[in-house]
C-alpha positions as CSV (number, residue, x, y, z in Angstrom):
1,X,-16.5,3.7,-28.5
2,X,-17.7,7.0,-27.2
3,X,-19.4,5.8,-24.5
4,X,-16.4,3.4,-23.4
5,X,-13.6,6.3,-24.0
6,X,-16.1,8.2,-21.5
7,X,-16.5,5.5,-19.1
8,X,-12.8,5.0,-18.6
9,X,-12.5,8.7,-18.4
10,X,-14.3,8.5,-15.4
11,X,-12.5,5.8,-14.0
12,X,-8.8,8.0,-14.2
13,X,-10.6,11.2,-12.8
14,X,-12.1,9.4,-9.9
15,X,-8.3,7.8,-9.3
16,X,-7.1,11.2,-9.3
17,X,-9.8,13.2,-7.6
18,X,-8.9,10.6,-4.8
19,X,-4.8,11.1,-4.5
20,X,-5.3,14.8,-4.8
21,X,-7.8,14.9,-1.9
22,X,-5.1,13.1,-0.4
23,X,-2.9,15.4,-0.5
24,X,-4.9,18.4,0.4
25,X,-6.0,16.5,3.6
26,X,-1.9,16.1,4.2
27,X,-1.3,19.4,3.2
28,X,-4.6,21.1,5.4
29,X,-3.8,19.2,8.7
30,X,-0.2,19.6,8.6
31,X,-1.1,23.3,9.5
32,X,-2.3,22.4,12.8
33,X,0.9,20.5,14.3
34,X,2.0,23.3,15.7
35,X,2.1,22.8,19.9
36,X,1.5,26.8,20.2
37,X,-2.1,25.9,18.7
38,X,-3.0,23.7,21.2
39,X,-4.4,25.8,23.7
40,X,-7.4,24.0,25.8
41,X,-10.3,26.1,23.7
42,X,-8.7,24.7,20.2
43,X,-8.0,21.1,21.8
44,X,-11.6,20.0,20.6
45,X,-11.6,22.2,17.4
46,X,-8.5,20.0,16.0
47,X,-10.1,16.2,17.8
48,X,-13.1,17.1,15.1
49,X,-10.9,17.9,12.5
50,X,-8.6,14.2,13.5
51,X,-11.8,12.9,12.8
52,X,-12.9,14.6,9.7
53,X,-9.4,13.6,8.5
54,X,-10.0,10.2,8.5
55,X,-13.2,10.2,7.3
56,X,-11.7,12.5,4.1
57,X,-9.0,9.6,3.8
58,X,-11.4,6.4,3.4
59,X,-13.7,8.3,1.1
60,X,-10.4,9.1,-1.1
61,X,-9.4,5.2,-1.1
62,X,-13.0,4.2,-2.1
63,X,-13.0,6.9,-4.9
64,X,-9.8,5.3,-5.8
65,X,-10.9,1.7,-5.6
66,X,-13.9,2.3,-7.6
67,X,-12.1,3.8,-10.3
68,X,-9.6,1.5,-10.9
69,X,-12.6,-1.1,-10.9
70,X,-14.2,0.9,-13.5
71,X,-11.2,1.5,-15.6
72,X,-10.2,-1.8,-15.4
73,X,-13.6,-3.4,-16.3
74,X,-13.7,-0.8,-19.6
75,X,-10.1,-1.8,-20.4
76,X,-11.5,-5.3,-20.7
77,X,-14.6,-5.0,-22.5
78,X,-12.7,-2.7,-24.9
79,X,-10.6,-5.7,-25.5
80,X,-8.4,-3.0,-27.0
81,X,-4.3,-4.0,-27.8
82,X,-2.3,-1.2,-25.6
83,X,-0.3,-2.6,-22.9
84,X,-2.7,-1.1,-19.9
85,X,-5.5,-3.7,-21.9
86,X,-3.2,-6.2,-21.9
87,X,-2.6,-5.7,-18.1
88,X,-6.2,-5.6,-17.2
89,X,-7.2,-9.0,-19.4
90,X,-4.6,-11.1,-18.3
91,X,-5.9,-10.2,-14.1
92,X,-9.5,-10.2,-15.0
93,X,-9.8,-14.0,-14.7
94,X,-11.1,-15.8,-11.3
95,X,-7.4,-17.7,-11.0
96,X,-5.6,-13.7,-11.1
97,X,-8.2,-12.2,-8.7
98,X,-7.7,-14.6,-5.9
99,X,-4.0,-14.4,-6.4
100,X,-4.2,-11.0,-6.1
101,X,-6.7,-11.0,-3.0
102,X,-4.2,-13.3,-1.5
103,X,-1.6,-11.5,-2.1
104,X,-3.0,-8.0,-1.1
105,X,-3.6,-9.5,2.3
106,X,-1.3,-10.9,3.0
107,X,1.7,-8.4,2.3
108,X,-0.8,-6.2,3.6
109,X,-0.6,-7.7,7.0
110,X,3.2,-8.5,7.0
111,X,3.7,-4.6,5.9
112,X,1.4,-3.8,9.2
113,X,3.9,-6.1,11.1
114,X,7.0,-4.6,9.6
115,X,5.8,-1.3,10.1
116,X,4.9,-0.9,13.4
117,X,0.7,-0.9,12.7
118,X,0.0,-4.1,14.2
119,X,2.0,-4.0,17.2
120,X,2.7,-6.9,19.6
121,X,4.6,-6.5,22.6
122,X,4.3,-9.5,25.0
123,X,6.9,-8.5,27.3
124,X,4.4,-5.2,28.6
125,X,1.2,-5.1,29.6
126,X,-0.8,-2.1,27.9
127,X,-3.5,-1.6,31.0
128,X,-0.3,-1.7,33.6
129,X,2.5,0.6,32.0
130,X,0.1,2.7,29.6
131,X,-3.0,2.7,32.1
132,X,-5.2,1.6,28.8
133,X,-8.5,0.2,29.0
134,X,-9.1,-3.2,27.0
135,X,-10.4,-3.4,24.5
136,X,-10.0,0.7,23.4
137,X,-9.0,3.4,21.5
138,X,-8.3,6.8,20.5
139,X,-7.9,9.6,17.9
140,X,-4.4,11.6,19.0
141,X,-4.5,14.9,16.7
142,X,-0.9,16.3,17.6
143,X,1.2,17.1,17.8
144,X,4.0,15.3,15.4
145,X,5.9,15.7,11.4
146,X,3.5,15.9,8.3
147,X,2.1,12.9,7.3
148,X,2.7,11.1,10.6
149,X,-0.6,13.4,12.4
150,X,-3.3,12.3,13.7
151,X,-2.6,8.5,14.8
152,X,-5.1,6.5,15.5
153,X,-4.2,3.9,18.6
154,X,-6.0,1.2,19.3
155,X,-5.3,-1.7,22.2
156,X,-6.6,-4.6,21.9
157,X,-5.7,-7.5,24.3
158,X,-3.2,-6.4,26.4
159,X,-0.2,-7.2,24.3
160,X,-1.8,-6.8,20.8
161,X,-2.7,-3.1,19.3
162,X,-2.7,-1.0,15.8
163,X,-1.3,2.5,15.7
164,X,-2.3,3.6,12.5
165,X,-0.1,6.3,10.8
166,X,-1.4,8.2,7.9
167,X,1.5,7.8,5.8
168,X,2.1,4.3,6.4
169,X,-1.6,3.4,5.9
170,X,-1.2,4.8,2.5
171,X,1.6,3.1,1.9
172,X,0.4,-0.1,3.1
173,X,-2.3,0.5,0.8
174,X,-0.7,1.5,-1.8
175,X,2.5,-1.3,-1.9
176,X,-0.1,-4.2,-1.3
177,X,-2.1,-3.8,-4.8
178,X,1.1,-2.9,-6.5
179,X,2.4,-6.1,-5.0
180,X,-0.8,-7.6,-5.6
181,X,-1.1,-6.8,-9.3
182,X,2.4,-7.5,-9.8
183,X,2.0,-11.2,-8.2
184,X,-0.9,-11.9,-10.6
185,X,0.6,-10.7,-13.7
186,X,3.5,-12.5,-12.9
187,X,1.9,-15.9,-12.2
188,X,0.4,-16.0,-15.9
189,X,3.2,-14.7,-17.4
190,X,5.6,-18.0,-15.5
191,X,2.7,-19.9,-16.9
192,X,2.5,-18.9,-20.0
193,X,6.7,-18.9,-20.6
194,X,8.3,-21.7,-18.7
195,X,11.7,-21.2,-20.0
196,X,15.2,-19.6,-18.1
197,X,14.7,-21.8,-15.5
198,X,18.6,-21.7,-14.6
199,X,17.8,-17.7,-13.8
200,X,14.7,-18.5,-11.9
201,X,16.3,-18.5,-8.1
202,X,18.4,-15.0,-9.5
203,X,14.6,-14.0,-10.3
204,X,13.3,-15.1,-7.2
205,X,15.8,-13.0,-5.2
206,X,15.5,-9.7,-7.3
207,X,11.9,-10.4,-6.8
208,X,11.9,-10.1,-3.8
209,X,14.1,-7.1,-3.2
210,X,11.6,-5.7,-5.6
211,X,8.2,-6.8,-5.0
212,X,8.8,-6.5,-1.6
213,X,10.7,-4.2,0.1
214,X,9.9,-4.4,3.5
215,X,11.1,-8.0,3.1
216,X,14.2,-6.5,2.0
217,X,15.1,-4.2,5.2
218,X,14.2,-7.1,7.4
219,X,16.3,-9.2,5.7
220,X,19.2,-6.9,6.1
221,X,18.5,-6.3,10.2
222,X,18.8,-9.8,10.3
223,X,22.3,-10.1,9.3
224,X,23.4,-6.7,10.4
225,X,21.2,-5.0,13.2
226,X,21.5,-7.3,16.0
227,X,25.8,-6.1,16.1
228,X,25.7,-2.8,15.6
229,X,23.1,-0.7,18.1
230,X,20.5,1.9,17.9
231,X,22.4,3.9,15.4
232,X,22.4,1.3,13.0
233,X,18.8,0.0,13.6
234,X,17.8,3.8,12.9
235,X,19.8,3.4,9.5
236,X,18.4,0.1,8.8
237,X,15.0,1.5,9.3
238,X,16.0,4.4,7.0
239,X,16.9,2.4,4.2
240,X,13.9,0.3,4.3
241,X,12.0,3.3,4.1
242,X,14.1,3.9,1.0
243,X,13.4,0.5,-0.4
244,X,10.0,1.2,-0.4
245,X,10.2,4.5,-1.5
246,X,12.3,3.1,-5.0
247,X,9.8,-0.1,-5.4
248,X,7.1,2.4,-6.0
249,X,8.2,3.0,-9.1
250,X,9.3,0.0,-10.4
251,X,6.3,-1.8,-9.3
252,X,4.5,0.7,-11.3
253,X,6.6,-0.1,-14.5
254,X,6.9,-4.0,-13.9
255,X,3.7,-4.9,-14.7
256,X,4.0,-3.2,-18.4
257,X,7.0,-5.0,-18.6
258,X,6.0,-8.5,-18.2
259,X,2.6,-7.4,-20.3
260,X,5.1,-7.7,-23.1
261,X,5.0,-10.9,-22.6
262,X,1.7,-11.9,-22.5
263,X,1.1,-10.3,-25.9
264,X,0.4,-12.2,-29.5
265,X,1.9,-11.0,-32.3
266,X,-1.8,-9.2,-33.6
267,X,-1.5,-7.9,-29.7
268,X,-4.0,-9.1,-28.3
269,X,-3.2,-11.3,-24.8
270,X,-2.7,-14.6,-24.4
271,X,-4.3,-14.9,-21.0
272,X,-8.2,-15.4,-21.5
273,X,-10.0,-13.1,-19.3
């Protein structure tokens, strides 16, 4: 039980060691998005530091990764009777992993769409009006808000590119495996209790205001953006910021919910892992 209790330790220091290097990186390189600083001597001093950035950044999602593999894997072989157990048994099995990979990738890449990080813009050509080279890319360290330095812009056909935010990619990120792990849990708990089907399309809809909020502001420019201009589009694109910003959150608290419901009376889970 020590060893375990140890084990899973790790796992939740690893998660947090890689958020609060997240936020130091944020913190750090927001200090440099000052124009003033960007004289010609420092203009290669901060490209390095763009770089070392990024670098910082995918090491802190792969210390996060790994430690929510290893405190999910101890949560399992604990086969202990708390909620987060619960949680972790009932998306252990082959079935909840591919939903999940599925599901990861796929919002993943409709949040890139949404977002602006996949870009596609047939009507201009990227080597004409930009003067880009294809296929190519670059690191631009400034000068911009905090969060939303250094972008990373890449073309590559002449209609297709990624312009990688910071802030968004962590969102993306993020979102995805709440969506992910929400999606999974979700499936087995449906399977597991098929009743309430008259409140299944009233689900279906709250679902997806909730598991997927960038769904929900596109939705809403649908029926609203096209009559009402730039001001409004800059609202719309406000409040789906917002709707991400509140799913957070939720998607965080969703999954115990619905673990409720995958629990027997001793508490242990009805989903075999």
């Amino acid at each position: 039980m020590t060893v375990e209790r140890k084990s899973t330790n790790q796992g939740k220091k690893l998660i947090v060691l890689g958020f609060a290097t997240m936020v130091i990186i944020f913190a750090i390189y927001g200090r440099y998005q000052d124009p003033e600083l960007l004289t010609p001597s420092a203009i290669g001093t901060i490209q390095r530091i763009a770089y070392g950035f990024y670098i910082t950044l995918l090491a802190s999602f792969g210390a996060i990764a790994f430690g929510m593999y290893r405190y999910h894997r101890e949560k399992v072989e604990s086969k202990g009777k708390d909620l987060s157990s619960i949680i972790a048994l009932a998306t252990w099995n082959s079935k909840s992993r591919k939903i999940f990979a599925v599901t990861f990738v796929g919002y993943g890449i409709f949040f890139s769409l949404v977002s602006g990080t996949l870009v596609y813009q047939p009507e201009i050509s990227f080597s004409y009006h930009y003067g880009a080279t294809i296929p190519s890319g670059f690191v631009a360290p400034c000068c911009g808000e905090p969060g939303y330095m250094p972008q990373v812009i890449i073309y590559l056909t002449e209609h297709v590119g990624l312009n990688v935010i910071p802030i968004n990619l962590v969102l993306q990120v993020i979102v995805s495996y709440l969506v992910g792990l929400n999606t999974a849990i979700a499936v087995n708990a449906y399977t597991i209790s098929k009743k309430g089907r008259g409140a299944s399309g009233i689900g279906a809809l709250v679902g997806l205001f909730i598991a997927c909020p960038t769904c929900a502001g596109s939705f809403l420019s649908v029926f609203v953006g096209t009559a009402s201009g730039i001001a409004l589009s800059i609202a719309l694109t406000q409040l789906q910021t917002f709707f991400i910003a509140v799913s957070i959150p939720i998607l965080l608290v969703t999954p115990y919910i619905m673990a409720r419901k995958l629990r027997n009376v001793d508490g242990s889970c009805k989903v075999s892992s």
